[in-house]
C-alpha positions as CSV (number, residue, x, y, z in Angstrom):
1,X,-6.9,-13.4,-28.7
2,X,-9.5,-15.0,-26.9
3,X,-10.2,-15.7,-23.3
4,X,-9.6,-19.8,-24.0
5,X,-11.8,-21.6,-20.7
6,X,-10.1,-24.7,-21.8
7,X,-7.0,-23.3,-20.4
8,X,-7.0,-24.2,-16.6
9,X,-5.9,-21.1,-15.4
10,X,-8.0,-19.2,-17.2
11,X,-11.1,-21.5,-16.3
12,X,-10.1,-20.9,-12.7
13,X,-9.7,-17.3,-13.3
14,X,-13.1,-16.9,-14.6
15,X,-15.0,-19.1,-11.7
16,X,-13.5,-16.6,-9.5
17,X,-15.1,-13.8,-11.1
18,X,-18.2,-15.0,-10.4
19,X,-18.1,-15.0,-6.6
20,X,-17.8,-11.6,-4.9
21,X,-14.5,-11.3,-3.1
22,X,-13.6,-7.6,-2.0
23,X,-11.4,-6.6,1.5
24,X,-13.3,-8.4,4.1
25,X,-15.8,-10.0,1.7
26,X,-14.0,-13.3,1.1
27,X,-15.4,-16.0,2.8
28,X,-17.6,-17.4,0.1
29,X,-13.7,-17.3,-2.1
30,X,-12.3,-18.9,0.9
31,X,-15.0,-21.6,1.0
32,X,-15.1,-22.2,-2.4
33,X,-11.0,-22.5,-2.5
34,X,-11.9,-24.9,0.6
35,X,-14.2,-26.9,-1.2
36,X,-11.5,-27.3,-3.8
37,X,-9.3,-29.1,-2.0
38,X,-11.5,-31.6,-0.5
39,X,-12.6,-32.7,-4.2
40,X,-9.0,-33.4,-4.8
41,X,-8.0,-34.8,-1.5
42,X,-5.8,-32.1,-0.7
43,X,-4.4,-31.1,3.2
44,X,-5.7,-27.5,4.2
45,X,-6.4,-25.3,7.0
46,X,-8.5,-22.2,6.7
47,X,-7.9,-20.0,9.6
48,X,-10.4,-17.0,11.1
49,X,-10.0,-15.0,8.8
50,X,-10.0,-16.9,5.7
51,X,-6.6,-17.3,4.7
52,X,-6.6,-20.8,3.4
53,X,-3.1,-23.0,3.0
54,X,-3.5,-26.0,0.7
55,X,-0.5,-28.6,0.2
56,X,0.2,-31.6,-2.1
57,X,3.0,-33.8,-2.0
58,X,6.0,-33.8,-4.5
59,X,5.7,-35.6,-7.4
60,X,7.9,-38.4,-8.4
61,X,11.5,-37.8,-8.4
62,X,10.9,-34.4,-6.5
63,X,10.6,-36.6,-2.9
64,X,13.4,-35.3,-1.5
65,X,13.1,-31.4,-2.5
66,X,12.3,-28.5,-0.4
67,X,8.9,-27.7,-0.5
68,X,8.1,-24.7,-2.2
69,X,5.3,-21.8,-1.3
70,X,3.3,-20.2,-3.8
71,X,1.3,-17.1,-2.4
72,X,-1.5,-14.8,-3.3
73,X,-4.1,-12.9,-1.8
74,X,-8.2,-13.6,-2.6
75,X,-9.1,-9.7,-2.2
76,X,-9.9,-7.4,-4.8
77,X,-10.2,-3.7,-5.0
78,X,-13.9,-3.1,-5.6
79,X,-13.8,0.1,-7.9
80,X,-16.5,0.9,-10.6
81,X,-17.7,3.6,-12.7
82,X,-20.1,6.2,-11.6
83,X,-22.8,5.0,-14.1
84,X,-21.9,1.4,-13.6
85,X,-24.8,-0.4,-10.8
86,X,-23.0,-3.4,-10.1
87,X,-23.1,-4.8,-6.8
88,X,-20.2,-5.8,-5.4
89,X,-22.1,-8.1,-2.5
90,X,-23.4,-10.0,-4.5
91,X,-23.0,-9.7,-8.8
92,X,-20.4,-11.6,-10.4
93,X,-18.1,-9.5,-12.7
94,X,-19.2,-9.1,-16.4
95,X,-15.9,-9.7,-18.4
96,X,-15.4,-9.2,-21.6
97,X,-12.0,-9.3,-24.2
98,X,-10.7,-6.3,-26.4
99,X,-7.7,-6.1,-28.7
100,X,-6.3,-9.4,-26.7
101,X,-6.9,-8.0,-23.2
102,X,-9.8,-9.3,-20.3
103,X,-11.6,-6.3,-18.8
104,X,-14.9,-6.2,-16.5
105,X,-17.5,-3.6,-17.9
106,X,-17.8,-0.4,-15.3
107,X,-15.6,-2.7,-13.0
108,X,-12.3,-3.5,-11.5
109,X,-11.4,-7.0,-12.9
110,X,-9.3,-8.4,-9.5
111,X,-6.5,-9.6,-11.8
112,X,-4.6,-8.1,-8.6
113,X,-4.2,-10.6,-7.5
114,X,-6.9,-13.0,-8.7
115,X,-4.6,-14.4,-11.6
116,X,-2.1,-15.5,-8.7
117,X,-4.9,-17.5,-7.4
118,X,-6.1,-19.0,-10.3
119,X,-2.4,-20.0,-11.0
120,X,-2.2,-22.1,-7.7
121,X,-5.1,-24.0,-8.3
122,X,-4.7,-24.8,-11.8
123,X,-0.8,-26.1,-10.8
124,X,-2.7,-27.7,-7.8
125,X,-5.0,-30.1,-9.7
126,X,-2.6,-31.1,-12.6
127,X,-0.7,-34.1,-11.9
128,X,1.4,-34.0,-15.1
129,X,3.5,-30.8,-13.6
130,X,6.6,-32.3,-12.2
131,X,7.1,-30.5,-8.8
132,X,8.5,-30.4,-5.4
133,X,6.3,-30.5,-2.4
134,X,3.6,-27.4,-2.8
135,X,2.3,-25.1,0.0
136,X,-0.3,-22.9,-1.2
137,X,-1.0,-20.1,0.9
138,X,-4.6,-18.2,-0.2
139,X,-4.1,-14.9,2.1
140,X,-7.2,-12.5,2.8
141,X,-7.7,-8.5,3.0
142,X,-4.1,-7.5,1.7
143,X,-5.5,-4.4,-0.5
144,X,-6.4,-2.9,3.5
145,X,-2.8,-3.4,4.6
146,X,-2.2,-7.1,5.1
147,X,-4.5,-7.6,7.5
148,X,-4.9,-11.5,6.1
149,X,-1.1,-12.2,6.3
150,X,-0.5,-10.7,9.6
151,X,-2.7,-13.3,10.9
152,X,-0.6,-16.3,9.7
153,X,2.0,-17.9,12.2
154,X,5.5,-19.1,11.3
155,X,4.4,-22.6,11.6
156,X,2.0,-22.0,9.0
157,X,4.5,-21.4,6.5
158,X,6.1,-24.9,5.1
159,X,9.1,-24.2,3.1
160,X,12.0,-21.7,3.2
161,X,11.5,-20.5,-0.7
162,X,8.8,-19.2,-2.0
163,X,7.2,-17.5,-5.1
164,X,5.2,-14.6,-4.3
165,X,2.1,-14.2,-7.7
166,X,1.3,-10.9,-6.5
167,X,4.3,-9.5,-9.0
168,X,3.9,-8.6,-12.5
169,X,5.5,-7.9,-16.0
170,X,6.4,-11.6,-16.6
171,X,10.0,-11.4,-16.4
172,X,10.7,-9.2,-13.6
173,X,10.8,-9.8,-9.7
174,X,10.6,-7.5,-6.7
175,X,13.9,-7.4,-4.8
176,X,12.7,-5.8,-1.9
177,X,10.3,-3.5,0.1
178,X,9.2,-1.7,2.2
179,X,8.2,-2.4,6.1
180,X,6.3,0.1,7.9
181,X,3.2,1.1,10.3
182,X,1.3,3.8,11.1
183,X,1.9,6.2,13.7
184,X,-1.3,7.6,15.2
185,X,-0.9,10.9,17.4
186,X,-3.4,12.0,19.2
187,X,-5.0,15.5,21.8
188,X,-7.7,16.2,23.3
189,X,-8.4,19.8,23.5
190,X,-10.3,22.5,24.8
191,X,-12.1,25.1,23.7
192,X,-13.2,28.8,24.5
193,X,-15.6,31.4,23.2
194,X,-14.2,33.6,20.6
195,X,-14.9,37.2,19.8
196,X,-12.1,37.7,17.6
197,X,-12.2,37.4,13.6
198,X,-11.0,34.8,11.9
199,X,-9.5,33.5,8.9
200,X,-9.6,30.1,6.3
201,X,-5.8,29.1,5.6
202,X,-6.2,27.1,2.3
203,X,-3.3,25.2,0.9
204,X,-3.4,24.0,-2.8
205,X,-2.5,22.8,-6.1
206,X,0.0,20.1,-5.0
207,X,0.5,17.5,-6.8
208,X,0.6,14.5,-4.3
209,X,1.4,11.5,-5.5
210,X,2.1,7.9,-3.7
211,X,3.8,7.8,-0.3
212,X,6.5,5.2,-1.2
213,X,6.1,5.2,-5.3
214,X,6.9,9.0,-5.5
215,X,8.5,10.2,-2.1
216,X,11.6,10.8,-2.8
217,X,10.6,13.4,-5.6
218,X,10.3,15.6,-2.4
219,X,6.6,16.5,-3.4
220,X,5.1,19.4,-1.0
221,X,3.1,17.9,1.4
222,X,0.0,20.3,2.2
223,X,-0.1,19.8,5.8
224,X,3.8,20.2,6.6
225,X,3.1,23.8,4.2
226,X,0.1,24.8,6.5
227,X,1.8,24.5,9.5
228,X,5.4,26.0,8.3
229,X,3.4,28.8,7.0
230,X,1.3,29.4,10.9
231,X,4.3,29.4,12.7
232,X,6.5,31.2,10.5
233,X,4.0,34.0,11.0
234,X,3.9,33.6,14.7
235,X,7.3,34.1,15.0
236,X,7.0,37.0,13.4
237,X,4.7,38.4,15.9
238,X,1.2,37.6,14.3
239,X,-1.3,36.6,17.2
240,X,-2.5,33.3,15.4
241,X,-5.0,31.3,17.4
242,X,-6.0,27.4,15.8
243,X,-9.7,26.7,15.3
244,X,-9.5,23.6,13.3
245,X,-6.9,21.9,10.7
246,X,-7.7,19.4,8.4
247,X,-5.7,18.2,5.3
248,X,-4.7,15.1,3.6
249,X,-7.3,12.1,2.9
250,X,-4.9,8.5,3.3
251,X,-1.7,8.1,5.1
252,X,-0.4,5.9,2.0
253,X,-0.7,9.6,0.0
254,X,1.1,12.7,0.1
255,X,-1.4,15.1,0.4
256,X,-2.6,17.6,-1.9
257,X,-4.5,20.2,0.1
258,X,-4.7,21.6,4.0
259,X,-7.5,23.7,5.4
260,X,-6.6,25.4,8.5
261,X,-9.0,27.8,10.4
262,X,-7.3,30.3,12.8
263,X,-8.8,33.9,15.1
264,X,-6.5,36.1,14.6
265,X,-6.4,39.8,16.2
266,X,-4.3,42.6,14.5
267,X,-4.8,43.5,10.7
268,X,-6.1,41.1,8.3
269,X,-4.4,43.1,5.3
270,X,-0.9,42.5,6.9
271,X,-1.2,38.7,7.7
272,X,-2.6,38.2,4.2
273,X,0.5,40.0,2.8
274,X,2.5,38.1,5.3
275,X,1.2,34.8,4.0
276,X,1.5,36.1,0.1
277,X,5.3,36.2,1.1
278,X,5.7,33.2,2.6
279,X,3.7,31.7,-0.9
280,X,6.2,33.1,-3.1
281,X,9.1,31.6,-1.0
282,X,7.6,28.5,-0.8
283,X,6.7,28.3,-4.3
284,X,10.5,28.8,-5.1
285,X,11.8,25.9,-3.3
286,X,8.6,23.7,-5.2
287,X,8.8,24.9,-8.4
288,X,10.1,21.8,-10.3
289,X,7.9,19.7,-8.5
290,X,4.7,21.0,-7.3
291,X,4.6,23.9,-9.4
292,X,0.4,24.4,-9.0
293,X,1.2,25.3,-5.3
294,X,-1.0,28.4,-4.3
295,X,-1.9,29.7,-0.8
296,X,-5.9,31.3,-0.4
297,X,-6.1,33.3,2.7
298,X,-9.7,34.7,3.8
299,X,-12.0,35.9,6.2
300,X,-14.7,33.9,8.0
301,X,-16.5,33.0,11.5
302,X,-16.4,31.2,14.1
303,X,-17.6,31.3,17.2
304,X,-14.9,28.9,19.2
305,X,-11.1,28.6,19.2
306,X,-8.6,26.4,20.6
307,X,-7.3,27.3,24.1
308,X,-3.9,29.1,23.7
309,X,-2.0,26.1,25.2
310,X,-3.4,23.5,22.5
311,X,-3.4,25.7,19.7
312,X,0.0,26.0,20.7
313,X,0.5,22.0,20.9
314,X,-1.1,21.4,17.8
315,X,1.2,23.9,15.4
316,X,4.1,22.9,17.2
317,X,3.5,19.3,16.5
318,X,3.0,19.7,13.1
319,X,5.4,21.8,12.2
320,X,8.1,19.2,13.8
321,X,7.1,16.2,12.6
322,X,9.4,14.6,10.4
323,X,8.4,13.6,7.6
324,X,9.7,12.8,3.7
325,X,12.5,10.7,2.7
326,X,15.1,9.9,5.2
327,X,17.5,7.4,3.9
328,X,18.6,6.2,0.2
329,X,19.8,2.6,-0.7
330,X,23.6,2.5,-0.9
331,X,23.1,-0.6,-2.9
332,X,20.1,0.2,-5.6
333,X,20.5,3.1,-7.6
334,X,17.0,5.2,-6.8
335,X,16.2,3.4,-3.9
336,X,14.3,5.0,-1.3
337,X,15.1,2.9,2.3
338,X,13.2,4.9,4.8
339,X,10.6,7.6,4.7
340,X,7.8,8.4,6.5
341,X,4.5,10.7,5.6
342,X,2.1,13.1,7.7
343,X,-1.1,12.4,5.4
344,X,-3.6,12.8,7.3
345,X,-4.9,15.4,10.0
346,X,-8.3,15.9,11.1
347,X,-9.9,17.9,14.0
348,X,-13.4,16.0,15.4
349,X,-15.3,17.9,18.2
350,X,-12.5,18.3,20.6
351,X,-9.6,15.7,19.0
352,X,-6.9,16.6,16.9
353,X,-5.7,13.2,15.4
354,X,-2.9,12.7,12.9
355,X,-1.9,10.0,11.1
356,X,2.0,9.4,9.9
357,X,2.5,6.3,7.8
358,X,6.6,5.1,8.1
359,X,8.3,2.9,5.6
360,X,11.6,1.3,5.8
361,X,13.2,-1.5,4.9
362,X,14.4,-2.5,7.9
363,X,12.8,-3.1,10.9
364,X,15.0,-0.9,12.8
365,X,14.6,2.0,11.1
366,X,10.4,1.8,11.6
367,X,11.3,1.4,14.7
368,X,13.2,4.2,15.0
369,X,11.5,6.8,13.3
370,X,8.2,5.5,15.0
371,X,10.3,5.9,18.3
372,X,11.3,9.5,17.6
373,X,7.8,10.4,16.7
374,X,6.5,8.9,20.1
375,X,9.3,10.9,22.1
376,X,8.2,14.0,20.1
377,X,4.7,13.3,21.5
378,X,5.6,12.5,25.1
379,X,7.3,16.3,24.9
380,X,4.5,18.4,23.4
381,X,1.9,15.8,25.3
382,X,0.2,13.9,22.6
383,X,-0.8,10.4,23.0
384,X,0.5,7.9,20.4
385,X,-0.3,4.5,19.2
386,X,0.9,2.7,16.4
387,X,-1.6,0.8,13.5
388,X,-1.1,-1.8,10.7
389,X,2.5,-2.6,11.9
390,X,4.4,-4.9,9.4
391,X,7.8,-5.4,8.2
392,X,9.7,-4.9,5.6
393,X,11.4,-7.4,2.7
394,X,15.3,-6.2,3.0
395,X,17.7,-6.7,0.0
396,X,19.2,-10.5,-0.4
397,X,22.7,-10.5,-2.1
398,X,22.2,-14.1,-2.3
399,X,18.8,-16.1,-3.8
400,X,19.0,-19.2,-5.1
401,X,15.5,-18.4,-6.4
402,X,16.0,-15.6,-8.4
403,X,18.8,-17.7,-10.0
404,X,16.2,-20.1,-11.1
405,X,14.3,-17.4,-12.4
406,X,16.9,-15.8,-14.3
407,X,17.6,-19.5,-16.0
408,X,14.2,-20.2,-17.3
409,X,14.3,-16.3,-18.9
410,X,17.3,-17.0,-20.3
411,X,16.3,-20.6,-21.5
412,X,13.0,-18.3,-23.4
413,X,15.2,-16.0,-24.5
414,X,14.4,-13.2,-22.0
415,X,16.4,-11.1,-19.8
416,X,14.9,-11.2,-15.7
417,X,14.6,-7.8,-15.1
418,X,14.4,-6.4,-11.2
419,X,13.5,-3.8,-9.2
420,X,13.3,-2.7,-5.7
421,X,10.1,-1.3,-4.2
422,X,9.5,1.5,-1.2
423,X,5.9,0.6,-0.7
424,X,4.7,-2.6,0.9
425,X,3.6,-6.1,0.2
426,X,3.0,-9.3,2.2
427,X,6.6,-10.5,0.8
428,X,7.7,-8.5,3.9
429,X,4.9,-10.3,6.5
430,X,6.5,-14.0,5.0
431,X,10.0,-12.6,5.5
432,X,9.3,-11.4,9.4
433,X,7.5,-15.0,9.5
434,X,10.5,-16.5,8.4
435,X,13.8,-14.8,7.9
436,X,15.5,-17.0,6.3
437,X,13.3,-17.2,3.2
438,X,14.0,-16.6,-0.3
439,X,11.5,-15.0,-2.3
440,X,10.8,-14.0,-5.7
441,X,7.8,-12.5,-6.9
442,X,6.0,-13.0,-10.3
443,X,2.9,-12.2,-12.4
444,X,1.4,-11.5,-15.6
445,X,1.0,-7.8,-17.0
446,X,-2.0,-5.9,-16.1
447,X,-2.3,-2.4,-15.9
448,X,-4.2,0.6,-14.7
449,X,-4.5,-2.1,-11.6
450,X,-7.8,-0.3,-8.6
451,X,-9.2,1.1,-11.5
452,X,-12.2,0.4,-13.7
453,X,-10.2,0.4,-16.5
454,X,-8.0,-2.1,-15.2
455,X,-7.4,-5.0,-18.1
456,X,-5.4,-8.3,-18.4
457,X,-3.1,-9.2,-20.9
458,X,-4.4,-12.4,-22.3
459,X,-1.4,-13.5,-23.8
460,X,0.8,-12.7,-21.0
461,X,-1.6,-14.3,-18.6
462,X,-0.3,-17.5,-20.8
463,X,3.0,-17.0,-21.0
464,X,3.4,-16.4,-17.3
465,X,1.4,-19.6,-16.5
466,X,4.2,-21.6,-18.7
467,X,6.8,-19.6,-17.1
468,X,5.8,-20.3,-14.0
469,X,5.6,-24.2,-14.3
470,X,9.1,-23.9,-15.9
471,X,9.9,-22.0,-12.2
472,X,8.6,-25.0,-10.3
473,X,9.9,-28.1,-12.0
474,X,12.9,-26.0,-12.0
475,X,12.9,-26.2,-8.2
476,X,14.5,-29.3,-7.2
């Protein structure tokens, strides 16, 4: 199958490739959808950070129907291969079409989420669609944590039901997902000459995996193993003094390794056998999901430690935070509700900072957890902010949307098919906007989605477009 130009959405799709549009790099996309809407006399506002809403009236017969939001985000992932040069600042993307699907050479393509774009303006300039009135809402920087969507106010969103195009699979629709923010916990500490050896704590071999996708498979998470394993041997009388401790690279992922530096007096022999213990015991309780897990203990230097007092802090902190899956859906089989994950930890000069992303799917229960973690803090003397706060999309018995849906599926012979998601999306930013509003979400299939390799099913890409027009004439 070919990638048909004569097909609006795909026109629209392609024009887009050609203008560089990463996190934080969409203004020209902006502009350019800006631009659009004064050729076809079309309402808009583009905020100050680019988000751009576009509306059209209802066509005839459609007068007196709710209006009805369509949403997508302009960012891109900007992901390429090691021997690929493209510039993401400034080169359009180079697409080409095997075996029926659209790829970029060396590059992400942006399908996520620039078919959901390309869909809202080829709907908005085609006056044959019959429809009810439109709200188009173009939303910036999503990929970085909904930074774009944060930014919009509950006036700027113009209808009470609304089809999310960041979705995908054709025939499927999100039924929920996660809230969440980021709970940053912070010390300063001080530091003292050292004359005592020391050792490298190296933790290894997890697997990892996605915070909300894959944290209920109770994954080891590297820097709640380094800690256990320090202050399992201070209570057993090893004199353990922290130097540094680093582990984890993103919040959003479990990590995979911890490095933590430690003086130490006694026998070296005797904490390394200590530590070889704990390994084995460890290893038990991971074996069916992190069976790689492996513990290196060894000698090196350093001519500074941690006073006794904030070497103290910082193990005890760890080593109490909560962290993994807290809370199962009564309702949806699998369903994780509330989690949270200590990914990353990092000492800088005399900081010690670490970063705990919660998820829920209520606001309450961010709240809560985020409220426990800041008590924890005030006890042990941390300081503690909280980043990127947004909430979540909660679980609607009742959606007159997703009973349109399921109609036009039926109506082509198809089943809707629906899932519930622990991670986040800006469905949960339009529901704290508005909580009233029923959403659905929708998309054509892509796959291997922030990667170069990620590719477009062409004939999808079609059969979603006709799916979705079905979805709004549907909307009365």
């Amino acid at each position: 199958m070919e990638f048909d130009l004569n097909k609006r959405h795909c026109y629209w799709f392609n024009e887009l490739t050609k203008i560089p549009h990463g996190s934080r790099n969409e203004k020209a996309l902006s502009d350019f959808i800006v631009e659009f809407a004064k050729d076809h006399g079309l309402a808009y506002k583009q905020d100050e950070v680019f988000n751009v809403i576009i509306d059209k009236k209802a066509s005839p017969g459609y007068e007196d129907s709710e209006t009805l939001v369509l949403q997508a985000h302009m960012d891109m992932v900007c992901e390429k291969n090691g021997d690929c040069d493209h510039d993401f600042l400034k080169d359009p993307l180079d697409l080409y079409v095997e075996d029926g699907l659209l790829k970029a050479r060396g590059t992400t393509l942006g399908a996520d989420d620039g078919t959901g774009v390309a869909y809202m303006l080829a709907i908005l300039e085609d006056d044959s669609l019959a429809h009810p009135p439109l709200s188009c809402i173009f939303t910036t920087m999503e990929e970085i944590g909904l930074l774009g969507a944060a930014q919009l106010k509950p006036e700027d969103v113009h209808g009470h039901r609304m089809v999310s195009l960041d979705g995908g699979g054709e025939c499927h629709t999100l039924l929920s997902s996660a809230g969440g923010g980021t709970s940053v916990i912070t010390r300063k500490v001080l530091y003292e000459m050292n004359d005592d050896p020391c050792l490298v704590l190296n933790v290894k071999g997890l697997l990892g995996g996605h915070s909300g996708g894959d944290i209920h498979l109770e994954k080891g998470n590297a820097n709640k193993i380094a800690a256990r394993m320090i202050k399992e041997a201070q209570r057993k009388g090893f004199d353990l003094r922290l130097v540094s401790f680093n582990g984890g690279m993103k919040d959003n992922a479990i990590p995979r390794e911890a490095k933590a530096v430690l003086a130490y007096k006694g026998d070296f022999d005797a904490i390394k056998a200590f530590m070889a213990d704990t390994e084995k015991k460890i290893w038990k309780e991971l074996e069916f999901s992190d069976a790689g897990f492996k513990v290196e203990v060894e000698k090196t230097k350093c001519a500074e430690k941690m006073s006794a007092e904030d070497s103290k802090a910082v193990i005890d902190m760890l080593y109490l935070l909560p962290n993994g899956m807290k809370n199962r859906s009564m309702v949806i089989e699998g369903l994780t509700t509330t989690s949270l994950n200590v990914g990353v930890v990092t000492t800088r000069d005399d900081v010690v900072e670490v970063q705990t992303l919660v998820r829920a799917a209520l606001d309450s229960n961010t709240d809560d957890l985020l409220d426990q973690i800041a008590v924890l803090c005030e006890l042990i003397g941390f300081k503690h902010t909280v980043e990127g706060k947004y909430p979540g999309w909660s679980y609607s018995e009742v959606s007159p949307m997703r009973d349109i849906f399921r109609k036009v599926c039926e109506e082509n012979g198809r089943k809707l098919e629906m899932s519930a998601a622990h991670g986040g999306c800006e469905c949960g930013v339009f529901k704290g906007l508005d909580p009233e509003i029923d959403i659905i979400s929708f998309g054509p299939i892509t796959r291997y989605i922030h990667t170069p390799d990620e590719e477009l099913d062409l004939e999808s890409f079609d059969r979603s477009y006709n799916l979705l027009c079905e979805i709004i004439k549907a909307c009365r």
